[in-house]
SEFIZA-3560 file (N, C-alpha, C; in Angstrom, 3 decimals):
REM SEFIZA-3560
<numar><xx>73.980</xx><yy>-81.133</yy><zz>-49.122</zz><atom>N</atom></numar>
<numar><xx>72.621</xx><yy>-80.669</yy><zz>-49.306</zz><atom>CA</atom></numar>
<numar><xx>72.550</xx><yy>-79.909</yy><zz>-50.631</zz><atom>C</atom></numar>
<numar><xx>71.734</xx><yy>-80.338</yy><zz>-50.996</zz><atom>N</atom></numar>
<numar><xx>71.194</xx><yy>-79.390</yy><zz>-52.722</zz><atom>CA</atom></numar>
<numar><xx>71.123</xx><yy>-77.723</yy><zz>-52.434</zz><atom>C</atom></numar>
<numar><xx>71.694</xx><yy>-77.383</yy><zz>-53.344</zz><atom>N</atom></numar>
<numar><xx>71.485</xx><yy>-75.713</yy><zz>-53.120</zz><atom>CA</atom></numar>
<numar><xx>69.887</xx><yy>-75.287</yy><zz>-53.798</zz><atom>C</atom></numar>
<numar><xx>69.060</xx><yy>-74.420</yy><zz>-53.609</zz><atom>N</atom></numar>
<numar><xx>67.757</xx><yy>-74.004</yy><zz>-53.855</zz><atom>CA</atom></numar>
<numar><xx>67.974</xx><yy>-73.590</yy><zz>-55.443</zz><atom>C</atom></numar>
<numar><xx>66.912</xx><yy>-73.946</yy><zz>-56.064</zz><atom>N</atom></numar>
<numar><xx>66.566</xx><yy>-73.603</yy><zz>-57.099</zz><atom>CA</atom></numar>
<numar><xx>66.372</xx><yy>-71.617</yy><zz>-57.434</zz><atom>C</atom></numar>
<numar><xx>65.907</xx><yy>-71.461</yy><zz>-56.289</zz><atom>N</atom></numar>
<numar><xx>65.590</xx><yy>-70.386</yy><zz>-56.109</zz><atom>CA</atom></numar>
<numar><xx>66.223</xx><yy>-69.346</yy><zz>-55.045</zz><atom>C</atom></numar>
<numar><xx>66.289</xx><yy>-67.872</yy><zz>-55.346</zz><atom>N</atom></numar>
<numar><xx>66.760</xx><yy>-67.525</yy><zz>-54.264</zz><atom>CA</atom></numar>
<numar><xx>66.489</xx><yy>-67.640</yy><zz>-52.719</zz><atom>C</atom></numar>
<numar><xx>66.804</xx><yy>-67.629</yy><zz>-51.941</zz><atom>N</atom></numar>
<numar><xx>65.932</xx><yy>-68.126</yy><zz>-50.126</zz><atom>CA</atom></numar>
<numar><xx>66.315</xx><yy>-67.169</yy><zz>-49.352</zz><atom>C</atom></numar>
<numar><xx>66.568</xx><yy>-65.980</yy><zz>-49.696</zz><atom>N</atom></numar>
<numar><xx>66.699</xx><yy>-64.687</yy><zz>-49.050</zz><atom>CA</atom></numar>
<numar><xx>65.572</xx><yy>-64.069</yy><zz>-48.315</zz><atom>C</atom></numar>
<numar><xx>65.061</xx><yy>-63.443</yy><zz>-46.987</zz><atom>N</atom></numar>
<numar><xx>64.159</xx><yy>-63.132</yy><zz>-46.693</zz><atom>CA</atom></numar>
<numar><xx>63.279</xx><yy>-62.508</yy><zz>-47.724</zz><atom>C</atom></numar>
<numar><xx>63.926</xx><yy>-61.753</yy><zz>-48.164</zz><atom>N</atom></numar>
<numar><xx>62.557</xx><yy>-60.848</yy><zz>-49.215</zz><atom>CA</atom></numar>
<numar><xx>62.320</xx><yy>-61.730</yy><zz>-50.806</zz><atom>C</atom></numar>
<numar><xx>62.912</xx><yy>-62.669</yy><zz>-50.485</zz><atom>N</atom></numar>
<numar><xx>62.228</xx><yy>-63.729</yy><zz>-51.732</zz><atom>CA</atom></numar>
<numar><xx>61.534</xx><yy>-64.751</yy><zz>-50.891</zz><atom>C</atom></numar>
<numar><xx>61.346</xx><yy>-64.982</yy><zz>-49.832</zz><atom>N</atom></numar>
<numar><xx>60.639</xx><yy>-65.866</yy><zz>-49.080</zz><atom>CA</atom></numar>
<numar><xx>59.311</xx><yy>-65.468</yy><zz>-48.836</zz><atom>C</atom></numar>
<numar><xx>59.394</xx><yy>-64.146</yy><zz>-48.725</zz><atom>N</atom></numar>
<numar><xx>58.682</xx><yy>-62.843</yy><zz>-48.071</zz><atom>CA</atom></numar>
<numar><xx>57.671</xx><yy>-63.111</yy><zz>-49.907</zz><atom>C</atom></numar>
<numar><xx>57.991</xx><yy>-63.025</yy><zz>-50.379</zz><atom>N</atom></numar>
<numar><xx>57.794</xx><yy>-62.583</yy><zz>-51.781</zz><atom>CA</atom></numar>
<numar><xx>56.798</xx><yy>-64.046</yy><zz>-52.540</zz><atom>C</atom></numar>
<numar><xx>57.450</xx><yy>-65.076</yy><zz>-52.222</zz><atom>N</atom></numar>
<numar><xx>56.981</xx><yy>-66.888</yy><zz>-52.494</zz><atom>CA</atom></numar>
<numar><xx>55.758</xx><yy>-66.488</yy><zz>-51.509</zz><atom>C</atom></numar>
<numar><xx>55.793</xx><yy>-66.350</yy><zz>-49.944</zz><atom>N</atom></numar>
<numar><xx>54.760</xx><yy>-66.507</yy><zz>-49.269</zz><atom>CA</atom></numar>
<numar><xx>53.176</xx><yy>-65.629</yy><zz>-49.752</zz><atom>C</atom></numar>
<numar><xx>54.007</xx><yy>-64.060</yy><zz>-50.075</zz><atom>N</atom></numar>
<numar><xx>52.619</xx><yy>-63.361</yy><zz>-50.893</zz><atom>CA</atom></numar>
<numar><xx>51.808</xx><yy>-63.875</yy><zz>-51.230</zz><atom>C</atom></numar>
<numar><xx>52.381</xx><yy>-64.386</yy><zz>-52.484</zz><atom>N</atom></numar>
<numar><xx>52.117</xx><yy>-65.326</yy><zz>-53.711</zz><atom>CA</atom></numar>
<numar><xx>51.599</xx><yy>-66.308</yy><zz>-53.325</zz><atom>C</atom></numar>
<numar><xx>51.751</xx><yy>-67.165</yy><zz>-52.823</zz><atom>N</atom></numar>
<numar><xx>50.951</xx><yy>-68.399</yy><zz>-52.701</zz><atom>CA</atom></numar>
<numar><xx>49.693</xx><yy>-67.921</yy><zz>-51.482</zz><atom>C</atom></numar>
<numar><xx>49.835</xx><yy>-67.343</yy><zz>-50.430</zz><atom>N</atom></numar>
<numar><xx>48.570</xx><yy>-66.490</yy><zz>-49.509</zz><atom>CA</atom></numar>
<numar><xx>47.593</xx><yy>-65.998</yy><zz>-50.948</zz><atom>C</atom></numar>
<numar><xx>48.420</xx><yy>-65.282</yy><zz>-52.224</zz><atom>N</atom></numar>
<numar><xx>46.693</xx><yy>-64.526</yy><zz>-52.697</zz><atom>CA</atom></numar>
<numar><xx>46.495</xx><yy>-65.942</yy><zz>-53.546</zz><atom>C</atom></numar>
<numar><xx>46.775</xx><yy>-66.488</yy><zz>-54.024</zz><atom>N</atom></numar>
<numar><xx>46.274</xx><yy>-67.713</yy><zz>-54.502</zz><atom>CA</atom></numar>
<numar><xx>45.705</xx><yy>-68.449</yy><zz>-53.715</zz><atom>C</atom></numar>
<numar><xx>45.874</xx><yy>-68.932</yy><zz>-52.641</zz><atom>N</atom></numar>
<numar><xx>44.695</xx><yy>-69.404</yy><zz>-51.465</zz><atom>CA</atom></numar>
<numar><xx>43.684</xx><yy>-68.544</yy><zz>-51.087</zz><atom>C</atom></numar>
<numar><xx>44.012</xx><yy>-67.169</yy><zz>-51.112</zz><atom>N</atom></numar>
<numar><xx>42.865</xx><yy>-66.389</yy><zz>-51.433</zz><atom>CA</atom></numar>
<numar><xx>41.003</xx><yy>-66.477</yy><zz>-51.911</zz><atom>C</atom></numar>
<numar><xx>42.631</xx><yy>-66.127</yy><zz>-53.511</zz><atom>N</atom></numar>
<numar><xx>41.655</xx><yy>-66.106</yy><zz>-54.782</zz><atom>CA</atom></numar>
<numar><xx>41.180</xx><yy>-67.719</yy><zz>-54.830</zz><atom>C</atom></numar>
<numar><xx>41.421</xx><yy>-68.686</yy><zz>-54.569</zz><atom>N</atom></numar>
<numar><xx>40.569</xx><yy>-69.884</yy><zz>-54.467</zz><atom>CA</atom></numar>
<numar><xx>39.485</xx><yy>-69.735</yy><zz>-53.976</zz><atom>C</atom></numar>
<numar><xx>39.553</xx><yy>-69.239</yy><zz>-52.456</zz><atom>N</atom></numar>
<numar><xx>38.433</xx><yy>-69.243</yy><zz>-51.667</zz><atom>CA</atom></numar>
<numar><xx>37.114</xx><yy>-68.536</yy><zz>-51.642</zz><atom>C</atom></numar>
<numar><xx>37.686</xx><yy>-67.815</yy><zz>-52.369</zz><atom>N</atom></numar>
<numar><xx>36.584</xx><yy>-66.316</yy><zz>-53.119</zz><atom>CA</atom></numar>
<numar><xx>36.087</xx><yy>-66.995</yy><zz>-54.347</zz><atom>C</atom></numar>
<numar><xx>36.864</xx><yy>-67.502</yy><zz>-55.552</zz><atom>N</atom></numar>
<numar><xx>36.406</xx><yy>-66.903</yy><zz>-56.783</zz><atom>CA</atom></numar>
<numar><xx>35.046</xx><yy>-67.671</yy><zz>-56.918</zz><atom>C</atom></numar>
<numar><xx>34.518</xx><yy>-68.336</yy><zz>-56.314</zz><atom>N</atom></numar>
<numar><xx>33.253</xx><yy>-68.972</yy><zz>-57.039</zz><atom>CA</atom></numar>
<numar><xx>32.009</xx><yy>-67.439</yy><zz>-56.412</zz><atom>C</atom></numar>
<numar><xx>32.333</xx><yy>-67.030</yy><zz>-55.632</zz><atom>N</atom></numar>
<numar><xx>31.907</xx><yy>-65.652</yy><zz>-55.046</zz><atom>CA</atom></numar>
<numar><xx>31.355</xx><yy>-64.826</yy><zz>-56.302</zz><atom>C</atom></numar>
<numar><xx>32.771</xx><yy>-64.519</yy><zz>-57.147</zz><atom>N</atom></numar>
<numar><xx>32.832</xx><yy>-63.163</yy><zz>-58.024</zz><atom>CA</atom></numar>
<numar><xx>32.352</xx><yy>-63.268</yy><zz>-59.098</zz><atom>C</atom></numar>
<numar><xx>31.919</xx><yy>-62.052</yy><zz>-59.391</zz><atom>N</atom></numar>
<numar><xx>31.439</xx><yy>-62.312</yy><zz>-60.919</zz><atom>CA</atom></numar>
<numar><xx>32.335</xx><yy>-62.211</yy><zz>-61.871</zz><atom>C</atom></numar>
<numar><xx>32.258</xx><yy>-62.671</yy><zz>-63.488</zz><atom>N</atom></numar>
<numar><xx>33.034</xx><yy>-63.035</yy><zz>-63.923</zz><atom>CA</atom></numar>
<numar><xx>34.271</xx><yy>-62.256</yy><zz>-65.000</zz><atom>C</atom></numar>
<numar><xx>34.009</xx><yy>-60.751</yy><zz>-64.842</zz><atom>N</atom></numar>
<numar><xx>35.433</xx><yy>-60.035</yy><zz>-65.002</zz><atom>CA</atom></numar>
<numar><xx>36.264</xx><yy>-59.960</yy><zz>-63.717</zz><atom>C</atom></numar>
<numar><xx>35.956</xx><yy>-59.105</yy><zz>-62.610</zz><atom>N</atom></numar>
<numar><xx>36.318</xx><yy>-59.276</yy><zz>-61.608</zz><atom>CA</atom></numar>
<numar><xx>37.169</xx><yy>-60.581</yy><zz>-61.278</zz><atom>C</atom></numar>
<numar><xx>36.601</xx><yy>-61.741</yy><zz>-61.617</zz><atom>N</atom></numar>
<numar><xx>37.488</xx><yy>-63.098</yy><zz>-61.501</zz><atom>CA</atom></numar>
<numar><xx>38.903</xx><yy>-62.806</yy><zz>-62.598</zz><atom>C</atom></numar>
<numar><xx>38.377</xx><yy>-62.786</yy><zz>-63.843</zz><atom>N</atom></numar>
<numar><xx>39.240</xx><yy>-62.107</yy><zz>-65.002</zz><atom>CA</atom></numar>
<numar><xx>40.385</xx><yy>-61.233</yy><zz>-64.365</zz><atom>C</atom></numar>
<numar><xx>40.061</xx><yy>-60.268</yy><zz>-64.179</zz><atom>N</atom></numar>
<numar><xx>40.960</xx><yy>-59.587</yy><zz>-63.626</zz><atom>CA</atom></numar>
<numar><xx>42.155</xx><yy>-59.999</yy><zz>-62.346</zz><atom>C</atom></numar>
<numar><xx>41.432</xx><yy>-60.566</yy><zz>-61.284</zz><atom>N</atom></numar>
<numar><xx>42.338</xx><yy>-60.787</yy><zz>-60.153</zz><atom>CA</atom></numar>
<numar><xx>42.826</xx><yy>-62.026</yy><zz>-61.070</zz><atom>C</atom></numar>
<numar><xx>42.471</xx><yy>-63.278</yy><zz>-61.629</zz><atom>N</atom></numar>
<numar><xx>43.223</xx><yy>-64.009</yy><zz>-61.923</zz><atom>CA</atom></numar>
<numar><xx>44.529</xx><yy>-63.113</yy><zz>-62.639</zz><atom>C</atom></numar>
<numar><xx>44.564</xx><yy>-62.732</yy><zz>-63.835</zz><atom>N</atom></numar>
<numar><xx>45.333</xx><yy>-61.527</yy><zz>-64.202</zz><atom>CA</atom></numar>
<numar><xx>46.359</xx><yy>-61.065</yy><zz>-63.288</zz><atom>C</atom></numar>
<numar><xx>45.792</xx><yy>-60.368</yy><zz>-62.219</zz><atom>N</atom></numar>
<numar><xx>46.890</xx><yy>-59.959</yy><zz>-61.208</zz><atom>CA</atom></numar>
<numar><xx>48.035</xx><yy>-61.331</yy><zz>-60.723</zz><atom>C</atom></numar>
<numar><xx>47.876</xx><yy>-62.137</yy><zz>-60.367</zz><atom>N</atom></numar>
<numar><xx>47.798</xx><yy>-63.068</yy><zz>-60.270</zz><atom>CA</atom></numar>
<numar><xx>48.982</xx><yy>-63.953</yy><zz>-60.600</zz><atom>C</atom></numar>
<numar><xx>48.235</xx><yy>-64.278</yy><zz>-61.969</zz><atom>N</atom></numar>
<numar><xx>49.441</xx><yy>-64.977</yy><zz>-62.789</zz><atom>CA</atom></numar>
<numar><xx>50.476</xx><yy>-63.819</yy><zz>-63.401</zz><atom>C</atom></numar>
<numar><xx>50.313</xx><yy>-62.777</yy><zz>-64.204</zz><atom>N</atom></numar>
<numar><xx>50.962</xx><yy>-61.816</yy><zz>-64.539</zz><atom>CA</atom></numar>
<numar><xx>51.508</xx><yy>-60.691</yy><zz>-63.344</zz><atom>C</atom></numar>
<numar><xx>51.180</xx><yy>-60.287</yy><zz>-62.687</zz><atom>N</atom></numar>
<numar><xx>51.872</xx><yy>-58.852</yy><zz>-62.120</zz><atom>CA</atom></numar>
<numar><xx>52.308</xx><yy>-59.197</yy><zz>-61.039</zz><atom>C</atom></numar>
<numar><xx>52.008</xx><yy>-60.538</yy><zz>-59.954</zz><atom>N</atom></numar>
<numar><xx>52.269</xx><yy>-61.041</yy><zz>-58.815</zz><atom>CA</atom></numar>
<numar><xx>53.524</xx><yy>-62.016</yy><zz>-59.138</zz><atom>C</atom></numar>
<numar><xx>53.049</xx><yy>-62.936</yy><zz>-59.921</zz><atom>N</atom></numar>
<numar><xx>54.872</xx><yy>-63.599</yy><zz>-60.326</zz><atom>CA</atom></numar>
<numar><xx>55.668</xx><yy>-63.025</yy><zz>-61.160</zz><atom>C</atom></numar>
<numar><xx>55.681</xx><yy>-61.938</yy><zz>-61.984</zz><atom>N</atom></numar>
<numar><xx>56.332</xx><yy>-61.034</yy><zz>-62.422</zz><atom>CA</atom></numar>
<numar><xx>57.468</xx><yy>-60.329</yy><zz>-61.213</zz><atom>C</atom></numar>
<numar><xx>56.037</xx><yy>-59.898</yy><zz>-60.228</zz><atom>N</atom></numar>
<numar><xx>57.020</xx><yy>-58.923</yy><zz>-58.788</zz><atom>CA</atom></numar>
<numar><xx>57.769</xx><yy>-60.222</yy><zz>-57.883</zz><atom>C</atom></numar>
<numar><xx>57.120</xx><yy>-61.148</yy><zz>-57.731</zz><atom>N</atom></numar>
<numar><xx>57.853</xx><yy>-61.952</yy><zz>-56.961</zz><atom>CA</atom></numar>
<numar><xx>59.232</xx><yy>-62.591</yy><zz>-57.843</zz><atom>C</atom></numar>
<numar><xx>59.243</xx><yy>-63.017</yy><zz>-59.171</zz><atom>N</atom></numar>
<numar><xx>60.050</xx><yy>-63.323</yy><zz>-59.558</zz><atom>CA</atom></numar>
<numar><xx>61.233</xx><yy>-62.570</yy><zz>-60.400</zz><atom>C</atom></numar>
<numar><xx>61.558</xx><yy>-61.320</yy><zz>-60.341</zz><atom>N</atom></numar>
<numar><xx>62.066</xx><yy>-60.236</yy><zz>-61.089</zz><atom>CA</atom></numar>
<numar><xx>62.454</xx><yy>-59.163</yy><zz>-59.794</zz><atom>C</atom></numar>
<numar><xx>61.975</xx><yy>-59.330</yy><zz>-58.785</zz><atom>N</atom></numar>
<numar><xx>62.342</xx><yy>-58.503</yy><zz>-57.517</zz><atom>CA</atom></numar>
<numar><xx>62.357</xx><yy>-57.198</yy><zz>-58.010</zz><atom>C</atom></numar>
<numar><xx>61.219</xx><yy>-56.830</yy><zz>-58.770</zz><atom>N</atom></numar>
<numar><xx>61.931</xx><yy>-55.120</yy><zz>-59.620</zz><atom>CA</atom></numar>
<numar><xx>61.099</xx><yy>-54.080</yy><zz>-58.187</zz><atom>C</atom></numar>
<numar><xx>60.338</xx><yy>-54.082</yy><zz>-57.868</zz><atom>N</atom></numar>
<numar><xx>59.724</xx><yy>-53.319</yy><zz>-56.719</zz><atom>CA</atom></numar>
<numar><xx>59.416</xx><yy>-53.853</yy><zz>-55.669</zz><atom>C</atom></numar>
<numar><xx>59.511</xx><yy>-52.562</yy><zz>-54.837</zz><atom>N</atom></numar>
<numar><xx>59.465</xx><yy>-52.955</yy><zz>-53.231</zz><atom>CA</atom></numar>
<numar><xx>58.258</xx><yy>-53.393</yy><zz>-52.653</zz><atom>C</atom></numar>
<numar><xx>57.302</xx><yy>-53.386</yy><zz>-53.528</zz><atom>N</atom></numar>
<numar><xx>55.527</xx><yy>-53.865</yy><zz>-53.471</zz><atom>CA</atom></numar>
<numar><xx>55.255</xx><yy>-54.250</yy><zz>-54.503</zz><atom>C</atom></numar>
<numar><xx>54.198</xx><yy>-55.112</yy><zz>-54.251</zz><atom>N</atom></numar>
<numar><xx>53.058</xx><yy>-55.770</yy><zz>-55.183</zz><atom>CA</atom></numar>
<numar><xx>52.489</xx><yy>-54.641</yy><zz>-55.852</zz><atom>C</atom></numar>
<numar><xx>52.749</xx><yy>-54.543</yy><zz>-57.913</zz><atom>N</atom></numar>
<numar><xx>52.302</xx><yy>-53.901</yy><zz>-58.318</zz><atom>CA</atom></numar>
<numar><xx>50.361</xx><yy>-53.659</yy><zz>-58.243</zz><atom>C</atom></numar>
<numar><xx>49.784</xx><yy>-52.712</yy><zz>-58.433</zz><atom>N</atom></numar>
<numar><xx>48.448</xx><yy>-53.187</yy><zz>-57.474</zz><atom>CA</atom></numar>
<numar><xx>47.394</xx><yy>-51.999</yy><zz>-58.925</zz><atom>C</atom></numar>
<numar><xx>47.857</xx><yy>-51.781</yy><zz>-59.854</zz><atom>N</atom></numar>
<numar><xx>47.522</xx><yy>-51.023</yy><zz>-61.342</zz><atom>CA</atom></numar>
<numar><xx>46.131</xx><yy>-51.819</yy><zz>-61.225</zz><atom>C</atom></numar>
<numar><xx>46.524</xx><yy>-52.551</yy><zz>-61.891</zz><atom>N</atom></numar>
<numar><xx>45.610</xx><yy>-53.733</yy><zz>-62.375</zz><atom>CA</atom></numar>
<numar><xx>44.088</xx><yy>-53.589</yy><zz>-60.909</zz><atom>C</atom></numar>
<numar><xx>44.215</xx><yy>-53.827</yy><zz>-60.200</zz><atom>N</atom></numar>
<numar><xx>43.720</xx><yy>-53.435</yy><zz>-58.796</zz><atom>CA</atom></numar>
<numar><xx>42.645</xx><yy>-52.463</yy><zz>-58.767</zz><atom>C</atom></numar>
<numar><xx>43.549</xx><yy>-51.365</yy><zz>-58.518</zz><atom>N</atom></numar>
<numar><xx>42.906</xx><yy>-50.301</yy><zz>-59.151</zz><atom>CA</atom></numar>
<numar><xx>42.647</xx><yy>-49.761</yy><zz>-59.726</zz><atom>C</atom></numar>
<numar><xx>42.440</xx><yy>-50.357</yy><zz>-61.006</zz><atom>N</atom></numar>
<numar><xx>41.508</xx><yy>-50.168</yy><zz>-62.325</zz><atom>CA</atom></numar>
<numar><xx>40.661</xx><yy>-50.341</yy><zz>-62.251</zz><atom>C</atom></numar>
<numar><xx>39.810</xx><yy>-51.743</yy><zz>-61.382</zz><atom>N</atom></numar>
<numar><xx>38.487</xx><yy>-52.534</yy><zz>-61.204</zz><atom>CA</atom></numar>
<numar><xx>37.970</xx><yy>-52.049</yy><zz>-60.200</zz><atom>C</atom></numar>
<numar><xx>38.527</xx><yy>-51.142</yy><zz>-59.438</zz><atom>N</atom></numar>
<numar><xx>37.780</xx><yy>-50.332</yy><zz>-58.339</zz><atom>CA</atom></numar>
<numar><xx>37.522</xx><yy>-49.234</yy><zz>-59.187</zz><atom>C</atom></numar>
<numar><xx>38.049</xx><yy>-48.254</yy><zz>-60.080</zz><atom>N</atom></numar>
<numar><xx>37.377</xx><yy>-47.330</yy><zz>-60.435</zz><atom>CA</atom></numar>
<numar><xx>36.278</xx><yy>-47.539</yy><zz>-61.336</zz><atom>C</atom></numar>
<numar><xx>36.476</xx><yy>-48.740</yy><zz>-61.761</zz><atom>N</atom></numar>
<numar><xx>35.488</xx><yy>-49.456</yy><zz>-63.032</zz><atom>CA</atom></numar>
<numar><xx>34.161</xx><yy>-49.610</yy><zz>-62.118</zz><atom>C</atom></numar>
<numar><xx>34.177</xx><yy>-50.393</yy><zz>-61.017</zz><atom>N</atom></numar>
<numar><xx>32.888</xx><yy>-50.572</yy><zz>-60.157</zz><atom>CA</atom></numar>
<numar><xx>32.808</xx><yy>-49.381</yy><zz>-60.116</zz><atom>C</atom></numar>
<numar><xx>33.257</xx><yy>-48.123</yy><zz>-58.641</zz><atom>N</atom></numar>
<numar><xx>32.796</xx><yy>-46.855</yy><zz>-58.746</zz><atom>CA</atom></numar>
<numar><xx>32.120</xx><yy>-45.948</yy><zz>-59.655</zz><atom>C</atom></numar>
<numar><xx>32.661</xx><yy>-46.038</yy><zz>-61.068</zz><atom>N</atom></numar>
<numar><xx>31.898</xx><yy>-45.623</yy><zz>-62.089</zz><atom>CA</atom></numar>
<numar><xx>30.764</xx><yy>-46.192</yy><zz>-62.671</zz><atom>C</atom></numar>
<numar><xx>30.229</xx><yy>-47.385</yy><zz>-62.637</zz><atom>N</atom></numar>
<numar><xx>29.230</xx><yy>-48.142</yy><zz>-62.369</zz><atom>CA</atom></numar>
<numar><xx>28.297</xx><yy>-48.359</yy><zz>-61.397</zz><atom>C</atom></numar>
<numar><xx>28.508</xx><yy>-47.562</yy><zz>-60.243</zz><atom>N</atom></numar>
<numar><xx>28.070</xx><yy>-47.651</yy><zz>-58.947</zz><atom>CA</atom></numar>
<numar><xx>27.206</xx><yy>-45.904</yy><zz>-59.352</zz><atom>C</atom></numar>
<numar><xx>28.039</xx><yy>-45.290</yy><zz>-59.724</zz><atom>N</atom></numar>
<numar><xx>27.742</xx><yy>-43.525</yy><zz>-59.877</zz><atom>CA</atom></numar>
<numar><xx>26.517</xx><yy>-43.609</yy><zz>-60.707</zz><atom>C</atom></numar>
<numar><xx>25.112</xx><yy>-42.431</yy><zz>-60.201</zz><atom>N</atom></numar>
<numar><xx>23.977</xx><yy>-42.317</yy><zz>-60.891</zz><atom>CA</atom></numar>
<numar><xx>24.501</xx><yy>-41.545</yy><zz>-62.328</zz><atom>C</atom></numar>
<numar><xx>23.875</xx><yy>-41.824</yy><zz>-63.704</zz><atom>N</atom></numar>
<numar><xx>24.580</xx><yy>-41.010</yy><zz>-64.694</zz><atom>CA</atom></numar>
<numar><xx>23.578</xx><yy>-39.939</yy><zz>-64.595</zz><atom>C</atom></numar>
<numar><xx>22.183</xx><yy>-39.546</yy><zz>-64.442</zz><atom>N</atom></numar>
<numar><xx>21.474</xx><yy>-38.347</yy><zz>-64.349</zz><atom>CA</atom></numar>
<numar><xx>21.463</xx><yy>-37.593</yy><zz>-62.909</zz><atom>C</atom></numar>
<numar><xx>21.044</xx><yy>-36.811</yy><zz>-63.421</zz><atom>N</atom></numar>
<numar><xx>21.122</xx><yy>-35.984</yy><zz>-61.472</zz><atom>CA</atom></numar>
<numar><xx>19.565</xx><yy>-36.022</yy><zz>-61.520</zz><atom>C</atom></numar>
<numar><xx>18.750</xx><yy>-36.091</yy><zz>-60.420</zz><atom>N</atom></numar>
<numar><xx>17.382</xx><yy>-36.362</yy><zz>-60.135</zz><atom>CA</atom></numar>
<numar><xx>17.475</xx><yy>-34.786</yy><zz>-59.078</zz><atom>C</atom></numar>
<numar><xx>17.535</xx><yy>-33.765</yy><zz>-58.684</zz><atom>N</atom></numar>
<numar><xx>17.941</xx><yy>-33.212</yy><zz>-57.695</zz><atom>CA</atom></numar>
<numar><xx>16.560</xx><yy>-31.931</yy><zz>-58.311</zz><atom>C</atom></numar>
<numar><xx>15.766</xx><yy>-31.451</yy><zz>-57.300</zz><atom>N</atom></numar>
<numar><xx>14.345</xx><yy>-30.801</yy><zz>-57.762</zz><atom>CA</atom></numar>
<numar><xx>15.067</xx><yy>-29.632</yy><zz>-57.870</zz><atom>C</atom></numar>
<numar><xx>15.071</xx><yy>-28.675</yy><zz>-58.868</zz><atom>N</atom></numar>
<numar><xx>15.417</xx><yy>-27.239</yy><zz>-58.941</zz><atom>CA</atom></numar>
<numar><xx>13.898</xx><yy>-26.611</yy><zz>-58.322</zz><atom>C</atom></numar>
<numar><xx>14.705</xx><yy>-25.511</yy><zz>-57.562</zz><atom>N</atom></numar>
<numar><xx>14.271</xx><yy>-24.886</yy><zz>-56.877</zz><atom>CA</atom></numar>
<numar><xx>14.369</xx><yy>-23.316</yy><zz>-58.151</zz><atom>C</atom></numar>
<numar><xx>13.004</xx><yy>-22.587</yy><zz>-58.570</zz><atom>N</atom></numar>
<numar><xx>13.005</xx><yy>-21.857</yy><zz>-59.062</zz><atom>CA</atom></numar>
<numar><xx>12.470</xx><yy>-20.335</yy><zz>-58.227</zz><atom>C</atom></numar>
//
């Protein structure tokens, strides 16, 4: 039998399966998102997800990238004036 190209250790199996789950994911969504948001998770994606899966450097999915675009909405979501009646 051929030996694997790749390692086949649980936490590289563990690691292949991630990976291909957020890519079936992100398929199923992206016609959804608008189009940084798409930008971005693709991003995660190809860069920081096969990076972690293939380099085994951390014990999780780096998730930076992630939460950058949540504080980016939140701050976009936030009123920039205060409307609030002073009371004199």
């Amino acid at each position: 039998m051929p030996e694997s190209i790749e390692n086949d250790s649980p936490e590289m199996s563990f690691r292949r399966g991630y990976q291909h789950g957020v890519i079936d994911m992100f398929r199923a969504i992206e016609r959804f998102l608008d189009p940084a948001t798409r930008d971005v998770l693709k991003d995660w994606i190809e860069k920081d997800i096969y990076v972690w899966r293939t380099k085994a450097m951390l014990g999780y999915p780096p998730l930076w990238r992630l939460q950058r675009l949540t504080s980016q909405r939140e701050a976009s979501v936030r009123p920039t004036g205060s409307t609030q009646a002073r009371s004199d």
